[in-house]
DSSP file (Angstrom, degrees, kcal/mol; ACC not computed):
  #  RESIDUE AA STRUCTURE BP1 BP2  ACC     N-H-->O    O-->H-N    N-H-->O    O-->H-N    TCO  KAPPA ALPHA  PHI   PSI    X-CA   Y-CA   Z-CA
    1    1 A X              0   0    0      0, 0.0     2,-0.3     0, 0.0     0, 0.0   0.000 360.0 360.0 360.0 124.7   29.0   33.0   53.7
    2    2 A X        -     0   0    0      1,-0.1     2,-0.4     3,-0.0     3,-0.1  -0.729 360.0-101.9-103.1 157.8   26.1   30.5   53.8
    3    3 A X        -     0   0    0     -2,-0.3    -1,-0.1     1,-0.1     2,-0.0  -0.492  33.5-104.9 -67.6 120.3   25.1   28.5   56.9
    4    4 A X        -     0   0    0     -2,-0.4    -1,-0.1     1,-0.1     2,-0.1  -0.060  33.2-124.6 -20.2 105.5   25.9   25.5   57.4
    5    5 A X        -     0   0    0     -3,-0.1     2,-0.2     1,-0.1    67,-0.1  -0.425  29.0-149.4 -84.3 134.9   22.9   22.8   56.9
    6    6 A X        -     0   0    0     65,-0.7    67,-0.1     1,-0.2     3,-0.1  -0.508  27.1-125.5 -95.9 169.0   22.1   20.5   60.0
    7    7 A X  S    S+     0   0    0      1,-0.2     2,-0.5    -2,-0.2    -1,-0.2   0.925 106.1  55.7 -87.5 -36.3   20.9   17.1   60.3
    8    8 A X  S    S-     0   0    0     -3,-0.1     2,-0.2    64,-0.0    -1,-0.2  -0.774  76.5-158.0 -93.3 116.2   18.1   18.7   62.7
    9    9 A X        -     0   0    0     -2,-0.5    63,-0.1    61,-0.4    61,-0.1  -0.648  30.9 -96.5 -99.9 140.8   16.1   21.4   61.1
   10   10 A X        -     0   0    0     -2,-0.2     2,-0.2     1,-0.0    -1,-0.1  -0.289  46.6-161.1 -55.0 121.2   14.1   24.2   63.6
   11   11 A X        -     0   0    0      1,-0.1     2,-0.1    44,-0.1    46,-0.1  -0.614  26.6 -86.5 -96.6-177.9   11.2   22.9   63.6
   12   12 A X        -     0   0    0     -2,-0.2     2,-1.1     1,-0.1    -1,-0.1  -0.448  34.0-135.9 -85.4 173.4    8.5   25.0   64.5
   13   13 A X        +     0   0    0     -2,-0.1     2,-0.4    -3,-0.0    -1,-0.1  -0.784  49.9 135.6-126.7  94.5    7.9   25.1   68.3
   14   14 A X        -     0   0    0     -2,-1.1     3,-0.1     1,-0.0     2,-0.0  -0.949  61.6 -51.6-132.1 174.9    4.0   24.8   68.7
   15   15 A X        -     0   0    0     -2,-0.4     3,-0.1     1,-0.1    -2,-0.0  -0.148  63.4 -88.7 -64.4 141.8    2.2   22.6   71.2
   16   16 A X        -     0   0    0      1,-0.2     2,-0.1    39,-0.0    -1,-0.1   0.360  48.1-110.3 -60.6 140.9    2.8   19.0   71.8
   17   17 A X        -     0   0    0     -3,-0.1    20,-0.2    20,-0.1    -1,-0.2  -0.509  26.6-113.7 -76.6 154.7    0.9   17.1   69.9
   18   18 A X        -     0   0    0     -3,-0.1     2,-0.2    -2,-0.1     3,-0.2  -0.398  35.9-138.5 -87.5 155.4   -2.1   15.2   71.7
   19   19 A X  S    S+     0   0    0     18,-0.1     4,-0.0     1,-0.1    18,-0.0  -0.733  87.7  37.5-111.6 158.8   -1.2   11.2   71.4
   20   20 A X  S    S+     0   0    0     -2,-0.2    -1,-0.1     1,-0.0     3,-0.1   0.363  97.9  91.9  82.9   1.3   -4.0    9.0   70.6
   21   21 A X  S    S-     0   0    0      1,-0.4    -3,-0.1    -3,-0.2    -2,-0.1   0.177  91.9-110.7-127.0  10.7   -5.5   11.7   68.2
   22   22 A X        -     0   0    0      2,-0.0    -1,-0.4     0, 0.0    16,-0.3  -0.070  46.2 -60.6  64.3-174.1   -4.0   10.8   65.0
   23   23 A X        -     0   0    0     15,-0.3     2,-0.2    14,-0.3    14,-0.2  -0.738  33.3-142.1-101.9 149.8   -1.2   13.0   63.0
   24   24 A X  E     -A   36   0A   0     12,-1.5    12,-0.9    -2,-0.2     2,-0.4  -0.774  15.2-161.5 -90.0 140.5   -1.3   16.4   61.8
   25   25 A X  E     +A   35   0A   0     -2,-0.2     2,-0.5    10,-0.2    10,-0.2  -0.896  10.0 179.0-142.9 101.5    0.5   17.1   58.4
   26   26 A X  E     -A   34   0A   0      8,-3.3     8,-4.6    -2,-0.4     2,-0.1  -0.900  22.8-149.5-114.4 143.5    1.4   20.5   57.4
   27   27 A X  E     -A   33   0A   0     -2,-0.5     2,-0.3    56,-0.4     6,-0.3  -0.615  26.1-148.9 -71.2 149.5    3.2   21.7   54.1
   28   28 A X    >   -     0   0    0      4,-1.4     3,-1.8     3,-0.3    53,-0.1  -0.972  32.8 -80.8-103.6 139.9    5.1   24.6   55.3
   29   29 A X  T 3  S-     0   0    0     -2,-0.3    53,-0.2     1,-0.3    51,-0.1  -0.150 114.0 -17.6 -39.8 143.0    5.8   27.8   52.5
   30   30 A X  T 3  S+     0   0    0     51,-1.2    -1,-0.3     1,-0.1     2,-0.2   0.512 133.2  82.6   9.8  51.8    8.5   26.8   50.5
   31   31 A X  S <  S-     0   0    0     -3,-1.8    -3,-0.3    50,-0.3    -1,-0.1  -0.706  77.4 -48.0-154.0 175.2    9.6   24.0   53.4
   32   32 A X        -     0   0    0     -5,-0.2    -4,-1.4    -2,-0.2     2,-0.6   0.273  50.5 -99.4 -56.1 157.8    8.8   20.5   54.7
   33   33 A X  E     -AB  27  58A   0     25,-2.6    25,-2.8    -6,-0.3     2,-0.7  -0.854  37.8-143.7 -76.3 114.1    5.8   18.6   55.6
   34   34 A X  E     -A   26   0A   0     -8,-4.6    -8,-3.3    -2,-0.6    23,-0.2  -0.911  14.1-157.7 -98.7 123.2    5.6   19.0   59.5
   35   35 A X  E     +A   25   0A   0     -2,-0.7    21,-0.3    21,-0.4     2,-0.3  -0.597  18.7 174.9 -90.0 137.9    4.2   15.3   60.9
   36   36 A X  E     +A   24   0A   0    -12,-0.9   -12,-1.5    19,-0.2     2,-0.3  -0.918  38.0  15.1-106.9 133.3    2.5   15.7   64.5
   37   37 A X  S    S-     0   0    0     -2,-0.3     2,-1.0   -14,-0.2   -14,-0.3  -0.822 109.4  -4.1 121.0-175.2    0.8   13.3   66.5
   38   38 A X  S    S+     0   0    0     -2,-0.3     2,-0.4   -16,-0.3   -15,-0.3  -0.738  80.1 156.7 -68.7  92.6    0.3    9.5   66.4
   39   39 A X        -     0   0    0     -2,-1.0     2,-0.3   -17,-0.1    -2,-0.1  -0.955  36.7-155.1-128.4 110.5    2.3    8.3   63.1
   40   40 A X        -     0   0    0     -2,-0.4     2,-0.3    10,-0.0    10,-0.1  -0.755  13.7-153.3 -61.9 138.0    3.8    5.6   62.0
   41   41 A X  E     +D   49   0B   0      8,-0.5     8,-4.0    -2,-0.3     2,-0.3  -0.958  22.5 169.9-125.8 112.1    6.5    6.2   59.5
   42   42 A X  E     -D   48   0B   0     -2,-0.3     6,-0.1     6,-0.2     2,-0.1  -0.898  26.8-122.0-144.1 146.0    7.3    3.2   56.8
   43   43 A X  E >>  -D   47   0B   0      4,-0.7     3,-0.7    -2,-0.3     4,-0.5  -0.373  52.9 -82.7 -66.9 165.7    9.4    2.6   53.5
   44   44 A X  T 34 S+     0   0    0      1,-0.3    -1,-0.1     2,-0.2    -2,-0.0   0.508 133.8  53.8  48.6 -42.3    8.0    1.6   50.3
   45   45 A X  T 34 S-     0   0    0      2,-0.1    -1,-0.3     0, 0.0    -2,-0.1   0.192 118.8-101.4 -83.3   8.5    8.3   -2.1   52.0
   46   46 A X  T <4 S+     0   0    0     -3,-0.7     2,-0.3     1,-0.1    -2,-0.2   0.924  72.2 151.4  25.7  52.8    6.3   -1.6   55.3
   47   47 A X  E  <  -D   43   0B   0     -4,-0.5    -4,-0.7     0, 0.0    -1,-0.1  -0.814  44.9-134.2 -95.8  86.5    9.5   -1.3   57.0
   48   48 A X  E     -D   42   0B   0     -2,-0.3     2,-0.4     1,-0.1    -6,-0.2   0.245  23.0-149.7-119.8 120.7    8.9    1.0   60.0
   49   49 A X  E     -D   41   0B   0     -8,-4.0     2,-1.3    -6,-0.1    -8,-0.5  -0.885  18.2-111.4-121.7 168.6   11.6    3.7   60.3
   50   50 A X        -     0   0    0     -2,-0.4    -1,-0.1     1,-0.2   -10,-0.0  -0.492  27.2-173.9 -99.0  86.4   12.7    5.0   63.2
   51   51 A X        -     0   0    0     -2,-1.3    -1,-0.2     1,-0.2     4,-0.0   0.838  25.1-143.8 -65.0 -21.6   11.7    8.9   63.6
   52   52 A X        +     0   0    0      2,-0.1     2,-0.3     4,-0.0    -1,-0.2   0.515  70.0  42.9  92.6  -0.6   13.6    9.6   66.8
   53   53 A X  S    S-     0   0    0      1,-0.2     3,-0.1     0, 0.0     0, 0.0  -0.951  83.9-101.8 166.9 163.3   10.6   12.1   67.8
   54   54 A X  S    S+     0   0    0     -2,-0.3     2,-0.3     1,-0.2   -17,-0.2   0.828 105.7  15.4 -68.2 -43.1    7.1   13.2   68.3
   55   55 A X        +     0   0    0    -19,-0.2    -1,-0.2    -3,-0.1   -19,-0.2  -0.994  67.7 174.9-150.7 145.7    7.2   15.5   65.1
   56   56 A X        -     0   0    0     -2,-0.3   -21,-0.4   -21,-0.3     2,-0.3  -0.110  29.1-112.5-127.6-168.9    9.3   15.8   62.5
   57   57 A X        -     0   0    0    -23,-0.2    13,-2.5    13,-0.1     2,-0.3  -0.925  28.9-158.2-159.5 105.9   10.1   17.7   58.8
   58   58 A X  B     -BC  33  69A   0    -25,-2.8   -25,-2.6    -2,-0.3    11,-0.3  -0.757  26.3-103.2 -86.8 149.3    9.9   15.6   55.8
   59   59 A X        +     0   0    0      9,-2.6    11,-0.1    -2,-0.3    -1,-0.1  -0.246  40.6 167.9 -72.1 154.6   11.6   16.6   52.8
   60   60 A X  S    S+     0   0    0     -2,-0.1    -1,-0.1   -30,-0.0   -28,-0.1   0.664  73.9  55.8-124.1 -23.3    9.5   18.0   50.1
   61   61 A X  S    S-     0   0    0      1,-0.1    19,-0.1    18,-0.1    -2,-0.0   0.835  99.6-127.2 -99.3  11.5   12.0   19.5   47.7
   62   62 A X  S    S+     0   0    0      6,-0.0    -1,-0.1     0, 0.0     5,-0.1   0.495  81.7 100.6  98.4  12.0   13.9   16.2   47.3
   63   63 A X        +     0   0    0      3,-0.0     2,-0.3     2,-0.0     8,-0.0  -0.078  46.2 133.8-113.1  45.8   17.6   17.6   48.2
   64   64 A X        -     0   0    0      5,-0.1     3,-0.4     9,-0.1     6,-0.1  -0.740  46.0-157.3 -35.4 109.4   17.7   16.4   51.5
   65   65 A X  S    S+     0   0    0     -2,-0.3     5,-0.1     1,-0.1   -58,-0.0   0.415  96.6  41.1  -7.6 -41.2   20.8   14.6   52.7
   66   66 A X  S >  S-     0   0    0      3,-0.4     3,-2.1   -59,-0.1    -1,-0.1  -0.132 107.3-142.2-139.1  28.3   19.3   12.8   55.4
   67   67 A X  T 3  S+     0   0    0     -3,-0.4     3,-0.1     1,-0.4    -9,-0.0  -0.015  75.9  29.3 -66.7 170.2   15.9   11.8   53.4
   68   68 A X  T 3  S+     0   0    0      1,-0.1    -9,-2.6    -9,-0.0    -1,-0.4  -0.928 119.1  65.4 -59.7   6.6   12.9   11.5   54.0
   69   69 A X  B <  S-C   58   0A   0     -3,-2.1    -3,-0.4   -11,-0.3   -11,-0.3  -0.450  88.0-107.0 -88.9 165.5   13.6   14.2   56.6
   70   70 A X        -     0   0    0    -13,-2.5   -61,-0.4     1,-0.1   -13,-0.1  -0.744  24.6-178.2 -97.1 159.0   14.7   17.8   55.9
   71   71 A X        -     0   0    0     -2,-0.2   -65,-0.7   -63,-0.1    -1,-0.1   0.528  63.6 -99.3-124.5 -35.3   18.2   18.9   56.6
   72   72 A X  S >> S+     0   0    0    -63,-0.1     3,-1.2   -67,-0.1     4,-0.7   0.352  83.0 138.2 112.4  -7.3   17.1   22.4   55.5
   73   73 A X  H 3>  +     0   0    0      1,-0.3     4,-2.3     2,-0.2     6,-0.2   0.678  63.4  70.4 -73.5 -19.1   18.7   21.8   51.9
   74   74 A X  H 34>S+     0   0    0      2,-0.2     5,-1.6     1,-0.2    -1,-0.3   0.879  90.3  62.7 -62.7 -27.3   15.4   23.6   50.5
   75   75 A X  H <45S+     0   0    0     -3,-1.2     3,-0.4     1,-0.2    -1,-0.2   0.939 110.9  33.6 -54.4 -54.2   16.9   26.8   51.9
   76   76 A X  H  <5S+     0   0    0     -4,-0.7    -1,-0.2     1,-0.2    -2,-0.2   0.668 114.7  60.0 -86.7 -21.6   19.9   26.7   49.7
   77   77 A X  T  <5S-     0   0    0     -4,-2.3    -1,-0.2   -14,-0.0    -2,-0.2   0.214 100.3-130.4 -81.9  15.6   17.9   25.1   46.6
   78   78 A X  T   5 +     0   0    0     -3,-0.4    -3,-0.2    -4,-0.2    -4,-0.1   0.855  42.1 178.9  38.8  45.3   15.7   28.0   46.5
   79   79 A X      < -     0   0    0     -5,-1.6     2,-0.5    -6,-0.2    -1,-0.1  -0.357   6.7-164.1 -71.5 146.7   12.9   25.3   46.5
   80   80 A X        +     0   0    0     -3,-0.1     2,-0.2    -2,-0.1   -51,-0.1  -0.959  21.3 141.1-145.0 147.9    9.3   27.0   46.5
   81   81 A X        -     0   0    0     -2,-0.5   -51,-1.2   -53,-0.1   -50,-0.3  -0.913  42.2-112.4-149.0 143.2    5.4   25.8   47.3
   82   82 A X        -     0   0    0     -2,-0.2   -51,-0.1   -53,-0.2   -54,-0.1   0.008  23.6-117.9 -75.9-169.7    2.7   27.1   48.8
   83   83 A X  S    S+     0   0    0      1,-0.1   -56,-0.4     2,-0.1     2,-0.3   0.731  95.8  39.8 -75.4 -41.5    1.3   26.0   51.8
   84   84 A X  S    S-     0   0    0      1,-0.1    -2,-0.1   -56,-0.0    -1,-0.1  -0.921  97.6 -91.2-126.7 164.8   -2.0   25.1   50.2
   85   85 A X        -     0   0    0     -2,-0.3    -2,-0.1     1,-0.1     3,-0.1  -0.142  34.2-138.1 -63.1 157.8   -2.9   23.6   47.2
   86   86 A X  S    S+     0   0    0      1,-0.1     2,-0.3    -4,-0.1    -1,-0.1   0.786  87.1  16.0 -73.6 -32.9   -3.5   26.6   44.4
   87   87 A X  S    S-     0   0    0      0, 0.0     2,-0.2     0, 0.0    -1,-0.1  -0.864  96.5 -82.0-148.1-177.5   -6.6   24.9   43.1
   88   88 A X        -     0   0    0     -2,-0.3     2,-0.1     1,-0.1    -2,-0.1  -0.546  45.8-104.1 -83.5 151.0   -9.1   22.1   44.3
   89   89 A X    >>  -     0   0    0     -2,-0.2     3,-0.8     1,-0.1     4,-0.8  -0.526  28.0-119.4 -57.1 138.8   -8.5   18.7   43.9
   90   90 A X  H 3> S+     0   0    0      1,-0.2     4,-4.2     2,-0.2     3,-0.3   0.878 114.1  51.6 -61.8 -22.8  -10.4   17.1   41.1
   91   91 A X  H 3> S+     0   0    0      1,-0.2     4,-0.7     2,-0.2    -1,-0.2   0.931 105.7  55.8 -64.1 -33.6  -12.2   14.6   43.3
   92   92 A X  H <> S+     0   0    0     -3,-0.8     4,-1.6     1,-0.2    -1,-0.2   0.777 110.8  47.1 -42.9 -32.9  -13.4   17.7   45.6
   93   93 A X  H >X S+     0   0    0     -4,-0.8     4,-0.7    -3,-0.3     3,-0.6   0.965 118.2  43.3 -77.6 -56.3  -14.9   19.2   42.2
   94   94 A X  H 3X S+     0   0    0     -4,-4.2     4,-0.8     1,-0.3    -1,-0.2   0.710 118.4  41.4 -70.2 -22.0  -16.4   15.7   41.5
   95   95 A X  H 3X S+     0   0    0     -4,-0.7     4,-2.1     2,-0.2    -1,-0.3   0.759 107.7  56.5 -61.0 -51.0  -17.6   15.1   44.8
   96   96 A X  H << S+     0   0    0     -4,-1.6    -2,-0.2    -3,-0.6    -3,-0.1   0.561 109.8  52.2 -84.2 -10.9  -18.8   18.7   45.2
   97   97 A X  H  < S+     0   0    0     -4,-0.7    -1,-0.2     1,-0.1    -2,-0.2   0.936 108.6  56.6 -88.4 -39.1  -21.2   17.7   41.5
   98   98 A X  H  < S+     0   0    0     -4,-0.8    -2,-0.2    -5,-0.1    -3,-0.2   0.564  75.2 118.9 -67.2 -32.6  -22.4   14.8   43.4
   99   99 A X    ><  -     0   0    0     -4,-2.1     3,-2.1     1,-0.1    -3,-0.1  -0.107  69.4-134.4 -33.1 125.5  -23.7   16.6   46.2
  100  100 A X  T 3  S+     0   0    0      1,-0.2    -1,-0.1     4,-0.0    -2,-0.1   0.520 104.3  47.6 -87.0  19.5  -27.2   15.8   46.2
  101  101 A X  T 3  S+     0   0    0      2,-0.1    -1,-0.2     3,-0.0     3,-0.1   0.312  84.4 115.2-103.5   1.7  -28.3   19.7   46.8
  102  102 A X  S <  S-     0   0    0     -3,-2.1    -5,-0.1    -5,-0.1    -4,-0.0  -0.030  84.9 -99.1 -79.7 169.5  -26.0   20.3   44.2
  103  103 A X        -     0   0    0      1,-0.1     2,-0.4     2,-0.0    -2,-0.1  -0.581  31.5-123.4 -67.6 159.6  -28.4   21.8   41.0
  104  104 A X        -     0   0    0     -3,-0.1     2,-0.1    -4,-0.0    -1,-0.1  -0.930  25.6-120.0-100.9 103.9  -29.4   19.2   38.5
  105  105 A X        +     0   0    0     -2,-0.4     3,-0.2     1,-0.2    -2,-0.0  -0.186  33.1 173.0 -55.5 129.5  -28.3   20.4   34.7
  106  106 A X        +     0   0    0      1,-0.1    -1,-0.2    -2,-0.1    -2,-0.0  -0.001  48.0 106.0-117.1  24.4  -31.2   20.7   32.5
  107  107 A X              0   0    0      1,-0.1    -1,-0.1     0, 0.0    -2,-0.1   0.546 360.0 360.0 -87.1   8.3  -29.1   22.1   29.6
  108  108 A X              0   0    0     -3,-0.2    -1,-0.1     0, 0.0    -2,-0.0   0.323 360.0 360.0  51.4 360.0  -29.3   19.3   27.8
């Protein structure tokens, strides 16, 4: 028998986020983005919707009911992702050549 999916998903219960400090954005393992913090939240239009609370769970694996929030529908979609990216982003790489300590190639 599966559980029922809610419109409010547990989110996790860590401490209130400071206001004034900007947002925190964490992917969670094969789960939502949890938003904390000072956020504005806006459509494709810069139409400001209306989160209902300090931090929230966007959806990540795109069967969400109730999107852009999570319902919990990853649970039952088997969705997986990690938490962090697997590999670096290319601009870190490009950034990280640019470095001016970085070595200079002389292999011509």
């Amino acid at each position: 028998m599966s559980r029922p999916l809610t419109d409010e998903p547990d989110l996790p219960e860590d401490d209130a986020p400071a206001r004034g400090n900007g947002a925190t954005i964490t992917p969670y393992r094969d789960g939502p983005l949890i938003v904390r913090g000072d956020f504005r939240l806006l459509d494709q239009d810069g139409g400001q919707i209306d989160p209902g609370r300090d931090t929230i769970a966007l959806c990540r694996c795109g069967k969400s009911g109730i999107k852009p929030f999570c319902d919990g529908s990853h649970k039952r979609a088997g969705f997986s992702a990690p938490s962090a990216p697997s590999r670096p982003r290319p601009v870190q790489t490009i950034r990280e050549l640019l470095r001016p300590d970085a070595e200079a190639d002389t292999t011509g």
